[in-house]
Structure formats: structure tokens, C-alpha cells
C-alpha positions in Angstrom: 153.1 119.6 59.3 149.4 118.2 58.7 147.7 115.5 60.8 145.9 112.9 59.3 143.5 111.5 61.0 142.2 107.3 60.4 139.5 105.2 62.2 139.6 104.2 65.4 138.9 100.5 66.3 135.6 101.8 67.4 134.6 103.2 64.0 132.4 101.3 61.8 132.6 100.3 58.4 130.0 100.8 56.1 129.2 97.1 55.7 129.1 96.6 59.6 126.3 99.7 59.4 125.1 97.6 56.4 124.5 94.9 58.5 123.4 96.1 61.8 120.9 98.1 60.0 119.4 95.9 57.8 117.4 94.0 60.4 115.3 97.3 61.3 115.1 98.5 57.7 113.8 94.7 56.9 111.3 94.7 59.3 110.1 98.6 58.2 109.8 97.0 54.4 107.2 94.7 56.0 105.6 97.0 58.0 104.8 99.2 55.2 104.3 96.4 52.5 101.8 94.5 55.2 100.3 98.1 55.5 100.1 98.8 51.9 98.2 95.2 50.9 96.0 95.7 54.1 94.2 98.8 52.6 94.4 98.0 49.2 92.2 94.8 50.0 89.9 97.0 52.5 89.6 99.8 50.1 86.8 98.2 48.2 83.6 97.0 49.6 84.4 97.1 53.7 83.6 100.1 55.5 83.0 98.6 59.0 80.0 97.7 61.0 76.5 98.8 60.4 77.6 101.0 57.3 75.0 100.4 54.4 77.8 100.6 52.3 79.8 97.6 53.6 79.0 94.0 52.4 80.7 92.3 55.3 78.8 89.9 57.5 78.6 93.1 60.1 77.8 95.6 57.6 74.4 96.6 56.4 74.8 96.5 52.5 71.8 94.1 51.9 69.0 96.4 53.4 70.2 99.4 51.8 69.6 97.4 48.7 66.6 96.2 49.3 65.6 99.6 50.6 67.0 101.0 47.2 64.7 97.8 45.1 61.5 99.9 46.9 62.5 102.9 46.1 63.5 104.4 49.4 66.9 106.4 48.3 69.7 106.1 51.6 72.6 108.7 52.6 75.2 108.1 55.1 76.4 111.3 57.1 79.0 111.0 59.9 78.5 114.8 61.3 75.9 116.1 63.6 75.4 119.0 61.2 74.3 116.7 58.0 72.1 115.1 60.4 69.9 117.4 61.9 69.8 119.2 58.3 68.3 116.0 57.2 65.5 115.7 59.9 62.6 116.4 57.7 59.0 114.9 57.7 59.5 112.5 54.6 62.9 111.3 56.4 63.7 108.1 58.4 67.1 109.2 60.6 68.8 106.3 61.5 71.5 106.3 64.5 73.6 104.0 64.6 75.3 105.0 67.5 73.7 106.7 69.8 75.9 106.0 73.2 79.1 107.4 71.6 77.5 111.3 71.3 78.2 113.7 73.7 75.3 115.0 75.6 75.4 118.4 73.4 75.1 116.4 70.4 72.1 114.0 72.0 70.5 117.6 73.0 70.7 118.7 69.6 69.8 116.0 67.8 66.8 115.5 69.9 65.7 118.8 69.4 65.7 118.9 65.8 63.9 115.0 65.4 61.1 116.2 67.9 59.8 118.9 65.8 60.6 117.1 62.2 57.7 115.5 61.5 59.8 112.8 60.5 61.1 109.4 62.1 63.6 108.8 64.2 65.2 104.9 64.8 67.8 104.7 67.7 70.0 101.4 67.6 70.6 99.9 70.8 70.3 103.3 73.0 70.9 102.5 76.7 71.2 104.4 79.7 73.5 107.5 78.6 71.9 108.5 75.6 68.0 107.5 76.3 67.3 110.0 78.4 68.3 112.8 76.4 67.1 111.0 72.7 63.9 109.5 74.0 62.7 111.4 77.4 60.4 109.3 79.3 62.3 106.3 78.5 64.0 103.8 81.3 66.4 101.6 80.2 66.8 97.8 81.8 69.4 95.3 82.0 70.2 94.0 78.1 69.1 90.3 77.0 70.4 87.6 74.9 70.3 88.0 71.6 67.8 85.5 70.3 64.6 84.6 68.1 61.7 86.1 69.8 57.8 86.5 68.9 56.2 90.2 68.5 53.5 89.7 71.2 52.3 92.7 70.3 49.3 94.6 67.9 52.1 96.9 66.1 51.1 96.2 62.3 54.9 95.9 61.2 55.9 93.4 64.0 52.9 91.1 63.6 53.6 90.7 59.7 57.4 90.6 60.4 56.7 87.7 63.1 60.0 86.2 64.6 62.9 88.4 64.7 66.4 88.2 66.2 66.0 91.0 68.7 67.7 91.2 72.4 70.0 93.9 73.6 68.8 96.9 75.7 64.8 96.5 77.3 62.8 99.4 77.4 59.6 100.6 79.7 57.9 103.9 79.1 54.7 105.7 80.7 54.4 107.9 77.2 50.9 107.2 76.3 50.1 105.4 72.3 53.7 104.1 72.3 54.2 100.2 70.8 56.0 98.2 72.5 57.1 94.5 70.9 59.3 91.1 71.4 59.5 91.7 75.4 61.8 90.1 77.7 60.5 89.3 81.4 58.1 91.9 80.7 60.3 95.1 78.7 60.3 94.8 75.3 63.2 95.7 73.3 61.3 97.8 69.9 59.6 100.7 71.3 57.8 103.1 69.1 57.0 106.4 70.9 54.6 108.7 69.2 56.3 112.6 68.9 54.2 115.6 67.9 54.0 116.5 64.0 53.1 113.2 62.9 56.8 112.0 63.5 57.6 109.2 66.0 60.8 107.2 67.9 61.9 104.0 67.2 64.0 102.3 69.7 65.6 99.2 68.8 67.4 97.2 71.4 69.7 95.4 69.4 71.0 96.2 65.7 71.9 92.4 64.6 68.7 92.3 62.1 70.2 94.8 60.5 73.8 92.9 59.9 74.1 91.3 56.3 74.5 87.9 58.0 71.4 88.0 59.6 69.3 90.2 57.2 67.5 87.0 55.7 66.9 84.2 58.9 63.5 84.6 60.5 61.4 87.8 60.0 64.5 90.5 60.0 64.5 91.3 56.8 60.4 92.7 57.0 60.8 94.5 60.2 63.9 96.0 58.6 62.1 97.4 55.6 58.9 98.4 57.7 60.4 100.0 60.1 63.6 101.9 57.6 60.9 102.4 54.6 58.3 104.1 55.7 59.5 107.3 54.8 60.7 108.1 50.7 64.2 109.4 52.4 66.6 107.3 54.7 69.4 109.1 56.8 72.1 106.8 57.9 74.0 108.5 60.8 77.3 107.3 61.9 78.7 108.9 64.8 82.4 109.8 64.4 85.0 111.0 66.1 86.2 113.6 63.7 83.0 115.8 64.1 83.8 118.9 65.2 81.2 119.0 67.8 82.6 116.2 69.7 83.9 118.1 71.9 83.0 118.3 74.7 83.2 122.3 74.8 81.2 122.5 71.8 78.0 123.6 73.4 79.4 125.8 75.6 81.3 127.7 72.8 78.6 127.7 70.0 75.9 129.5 72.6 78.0 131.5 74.2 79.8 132.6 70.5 83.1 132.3 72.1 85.8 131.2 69.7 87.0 128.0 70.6 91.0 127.0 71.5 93.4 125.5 69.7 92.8 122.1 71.7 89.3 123.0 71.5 89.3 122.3 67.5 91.5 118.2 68.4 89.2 115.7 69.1 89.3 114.0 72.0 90.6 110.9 70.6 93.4 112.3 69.4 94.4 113.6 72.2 94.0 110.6 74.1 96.4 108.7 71.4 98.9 111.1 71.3 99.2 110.7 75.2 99.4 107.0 74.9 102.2 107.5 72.1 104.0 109.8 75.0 103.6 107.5 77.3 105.0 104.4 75.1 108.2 106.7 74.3 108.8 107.2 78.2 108.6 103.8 79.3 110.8 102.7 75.7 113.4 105.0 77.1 113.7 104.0 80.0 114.1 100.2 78.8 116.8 101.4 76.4 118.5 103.6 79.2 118.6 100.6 81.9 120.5 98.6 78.9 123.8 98.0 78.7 124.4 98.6 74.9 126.0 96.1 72.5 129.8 94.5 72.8 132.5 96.7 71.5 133.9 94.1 68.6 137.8 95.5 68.6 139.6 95.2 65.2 142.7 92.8 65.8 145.8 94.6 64.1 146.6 91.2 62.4 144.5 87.6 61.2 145.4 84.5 63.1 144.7 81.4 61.0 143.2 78.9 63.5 145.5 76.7 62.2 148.4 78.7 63.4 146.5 79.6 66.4 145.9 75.6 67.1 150.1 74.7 66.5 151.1 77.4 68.8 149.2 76.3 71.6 150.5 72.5 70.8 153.6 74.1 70.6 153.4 75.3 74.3 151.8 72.2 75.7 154.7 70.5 74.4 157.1 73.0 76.0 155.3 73.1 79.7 155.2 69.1 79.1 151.3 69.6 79.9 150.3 66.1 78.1 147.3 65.5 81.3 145.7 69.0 80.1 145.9 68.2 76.3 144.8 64.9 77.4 141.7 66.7 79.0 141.2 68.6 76.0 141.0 66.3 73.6 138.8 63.5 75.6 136.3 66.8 76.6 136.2 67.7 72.7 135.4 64.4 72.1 132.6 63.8 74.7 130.9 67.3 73.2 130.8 65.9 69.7 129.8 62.3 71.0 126.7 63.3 73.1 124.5 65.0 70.5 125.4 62.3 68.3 124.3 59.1 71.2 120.9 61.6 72.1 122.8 62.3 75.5 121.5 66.0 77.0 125.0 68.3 76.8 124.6 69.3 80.4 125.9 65.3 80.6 128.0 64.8 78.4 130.9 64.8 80.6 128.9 62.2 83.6 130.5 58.1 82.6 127.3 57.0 84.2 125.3 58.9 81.2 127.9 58.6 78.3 129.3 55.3 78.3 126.2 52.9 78.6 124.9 54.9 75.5 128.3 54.3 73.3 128.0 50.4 75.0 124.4 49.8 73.1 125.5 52.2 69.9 129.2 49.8 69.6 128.3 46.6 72.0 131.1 45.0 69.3 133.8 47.5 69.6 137.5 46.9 69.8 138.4 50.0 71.5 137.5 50.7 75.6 135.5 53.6 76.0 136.0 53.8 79.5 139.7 54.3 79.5 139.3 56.5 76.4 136.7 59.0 77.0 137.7 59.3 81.4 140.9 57.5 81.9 144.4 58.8 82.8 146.5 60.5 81.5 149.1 59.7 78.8 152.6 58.7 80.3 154.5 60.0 76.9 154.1 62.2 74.1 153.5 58.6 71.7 150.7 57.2 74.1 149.2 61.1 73.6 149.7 60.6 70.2 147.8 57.4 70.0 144.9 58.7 72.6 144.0 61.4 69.8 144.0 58.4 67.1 141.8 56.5 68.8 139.2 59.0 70.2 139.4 59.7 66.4 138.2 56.1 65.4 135.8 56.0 68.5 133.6 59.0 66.7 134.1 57.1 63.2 132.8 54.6 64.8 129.7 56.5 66.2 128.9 58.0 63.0 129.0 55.0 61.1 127.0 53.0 63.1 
């Protein structure tokens, strides 16, 4: 004898997986659709702030052109390798970042611009990569971005005049080094002289350099003075997926260990990958303090609500219940009414908040309100008959009014 096995009232049908599922697979179309139109439109042009090669207002397209007009050629790197092989004396190395390097990177990128020959410009260096980049150097509390004058005998800030400079302040005790557009006293461009003909350039702010900015006052001449004085321009931008970010990467490279397999992650990676972890906990327990949806059971047969409506008549009728019908029909009828007279549903069923808003909707009506919306109950099956007439003319009435 074989078993055959059907579907429990708990099982579900295709189109109730259909339609429980749809919502998240909706929302996953957008995702990736919203994803998809994002990169296309931020695949061209935009490459994020201070890039040469984006021509948003933050980027600096507009001085790599002009750069490229006067013959100065300009590279963007985004590894501490490509940059210190591109310290050379007829180089200008531009650092766009110099507070998110680790200190082995500062160490080795100071030690290769010292004895280059070449330039050096640090963009808005404060207090954790100064000391390392420029020795010699204090930092000060950072100023308002603003027009201010040279005040100073530097040849490429006197012709440049007014620039929009602020940021970090600078003071130094380094004999020969320039320093222009002060604030209470420490200005914020300071040129230190190195040895080898080369020399530091420390910028307190990089907004002259933005494309919105490149052409108000004199940014646009100290730019090109101070980016073009050498036939090469280096444009470094610090990123996270350099190997020597880590922070193990000194360590390991003079020692001439091998390094880990966490030693080779960045350490932004493993940072998001703990904030994933910790967004998957914290979902779970959410989703494990839930209840979980209601169990919709499968009735063996269909009720019309027709049929459903006659058979409870039918045993009103038998009990003789004609005060609860009553009470059903006259509460119906007040739910319906109150949307309809702009009376809240939490009062719907109060006479002092129904009835004088049916009196100035029918001030000329035949019927009594009162008596049909909260008055007894029906002494026979005819007056209960006539009860559900009226309250039917009452909302006509309403509607039509």
C-alpha cells in the first residue's frame, strides 16, 4: 500500500512565495539598477577631490591644464613606491594627503624628497605628519579660509597677490625659509629650503587648488608658480589599497620577515568587514526577538459573504436578538456617516459629536437622527425592518447633500 503525501495548510503555494517575495526582489532590482546608473554617470570625468583628473568643483582638473598649456607634463600615483621613484631634481611631488600616511610611509617619503634635489609641496600637513615630512616645523591652530595678502618678499606670492589661503599655520626656526599670507603672526605657505637645491612647500589649505576656486583672486598664479617650477609634476594621492599601509610594513620590510596573511589586508578592510559583523549580530538579534508572520490557515471550503451575512440574520432571528441587530446596524451606520460629516472615528459613536454635524449637513430633514442613529431598540421584526430602511435613506441623504 503506498502513501501519498499532499500539502499541509502550512505549505505555500507558489504564488503566495510569488508574492511574499517580490517585495525584496523589487527593492534588490533598485538597488542594483540605482547602483548601475550611479557609476555609469561617475565613470566619466569625476574622480573625487583634489584629483587633476576630475572636473568637479572639488577636483583639480583646471590646473593640470593649465600646467599642461606651459608645458609642465603631470602624473597621478596612489602608491608610496611610484612616489618616491618619482622624487627627482626636475620633479615637483605633490601630496595631497599627507595626514592619512602612516608614519613608515612619512619616514620614507621624507627620506627620499630630502636628498632629491627636487620639490616637495605638502597640502594642508598638520600636526601628525609635519613632524616627520618637514622637521623643524610646528603646527598651530588652523584659520578660516579666506582672501588674504602675501606680506611677504617670496617672488611667487608677491606677483600672485591675494589668494584664498587659511587652514593649518606654520612657525619654523630653519634659517632662509619663506613664509607668506600669515594669520596672527604664522603664516600658512612655508617654503623651507632642503639640501641639493630642492626645497618644501607647505600649504595650509588646498582650496586654491579646487576648480571652483582656481580663477577668483590670485590662486590660479600661485598655483602655477608654485606646481611649475619644475618640467615634471608628481600628483600623489594617498590610498588605502597601498600595500605599505600597514602598519607592519616597516617593521617587516627592514627586518625581511615575510609578512601575514592579515598583514597583506588593509586596515580598512578590516575595519569594514568588522562593521559588516557587527550589523549581522545586532540584525539577528532583531529578527530573533520577532515574533514571525501570522499563520494564514486554508479554510476547507469558500463562504460567500452573502451566505455568511443570511446565516447570521438567520440566527438573530432565531435567538429573537432584534436590540443586537439593532446595535449593529445603527454602529455600521455611524462608521460610514463620520468620515463622510469630517467627524474623527474615535467619535463616531459620541451623540454630542455626530448629531450636531448631520443637523448642519440636513438642517431640512424628515427623518430624526437622534432616535435613528442612538435610540431604542426595535419592538418587532417590521419596526427593525424599517430602522434598516431608514438609516439607509439617512446616508443617501448625507451623500447627496
Amino acid at each position: 500500500m503506498t502513501l501519498t503525501t499532499s500539502p499541509t495548510s502550512l505549505s505555500l503555494t507558489p504564488r503566495q512565495i510569488w508574492t511574499r517575495g517580490r517585495g525584496l526582489l523589487l527593492a534588490l532590482v533598485i538597488l542594483l539598477t540605482t547602483g548601475t546608473v550611479m557609476a555609469v554617470l561617475r565613470s566619466g570625468d569625476e574622480h573625487g577631490r583634489l584629483d587633476p583628473r576630475s572636473a568637479d568643483a572639488l577636483g583639480s582638473r583646471a590646473v593640470a591644464e593649465l600646467l599642461k598649456n606651459g608645458g609642465v607634463s603631470t602624473d597621478v600615483v596612489t602608491t608610496l613606491d611610484e612616489a618616491t621613484a618619482a622624487a627627482r631634481p626636475d620633479t615637483t611631488l605633490l601630496v595631497a594627503a599627507p595626514e592619512l600616511l602612516t608614519p613608515y610611509q612619512q619616514e620614507t617619503l621624507n627620506a627620499a624628497t630630502t636628498s632629491s634635489g627636487g620639490r616637495t609641496v605638502l597640502l594642508g600637513a598638520g600636526p601628525y605628519s609635519v613632524d616627520a615630512l618637514a622637521p623643524g616645523v610646528r603646527t598651530h591652530t588652523p584659520a578660516e579660509v579666506t582672501s588674504r595678502a602675501p606680506d611677504c618678499s617670496l617672488p611667487a606670492a608677491r606677483r600672485a597677490g591675494t589668494v584664498d589661503l587659511g587652514g593649518e599655520r606654520y612657525s619654523t626656526d630653519s634659517p632662509g625659509a619663506e613664509a607668506c599670507y600669515p594669520v596672527d603672526g604664522a603664516p600658512t605657505l612655508l617654503v623651507l629650503a632642503d639640501r641639493n637645491d630642492g626645497d618644501t612647500v607647505l600649504l595650509g589649505s588646498p582650496d586654491l587648488l579646487y576648480n571652483e576656486r582656481l580663477d577668483q583672486q590670485g590662486n590660479a598664479s600661485l598655483a602655477l608658480q608654485l606646481l611649475g617650477s619644475r618640467p615634471h609634476l608628481v600628483w600623489y594621492l594617498p590610498s588605502l589599497s597601498d600595500p605599505t599601509s600597514s602598519e607592519d610594513s616597516g617593521t617587516d620590510r627592514a627586518a625581511g620577515g615575510e609578512s601575514g596573511f592579515l598583514d597583506l589586508i588593509p586596515s580598512g578592510w578590516l575595519w569594514g568587514a568588522f562593521q559588516l559583523f557587527l550589523a549581522a549580530l545586532l540584525a539577528a538579534v532583531w529578527r530573533g526577538r520577532r515574533l514571525g508572520p501570522l499563520v494564514a490557515e486554508r479554510l476547507p471550503v469558500a463562504i460567500r459573504a452573502s451566505e455568511s451575512a443570511e446565516g447570521r440574520a438567520r440566527l438573530y432571528r432565531k435567538a429573537n436578538a432584534r436590540d443586537h441587530a439593532a446595535s449593529v446596524l445603527r454602529a455600521a451606520s455611524r462608521d460610514r456617516l463620520a468620515p463622510l460629516l469630517g467627524v474623527p472615528p474615535g467619535r463616531a459613536h459620541l451623540p454630542e459629536a455626530l448629531l450636531p454635524a448631520v443637523s448642519v449637513r440636513l438642517p431640512n430633514t424628515a427623518l430624526d437622527p437622534h432616535s435613528l442613529l442612538f435610540g431604542p431598540a426595535p419592538a418587532d421584526d417590521s419596526a427593525l425592518i424599517r430602522l434598516a430602511d431608514q438609516l439607509d435613506a439617512l446616508e443617501r441623504e448625507v451623500r447627496t447633500s
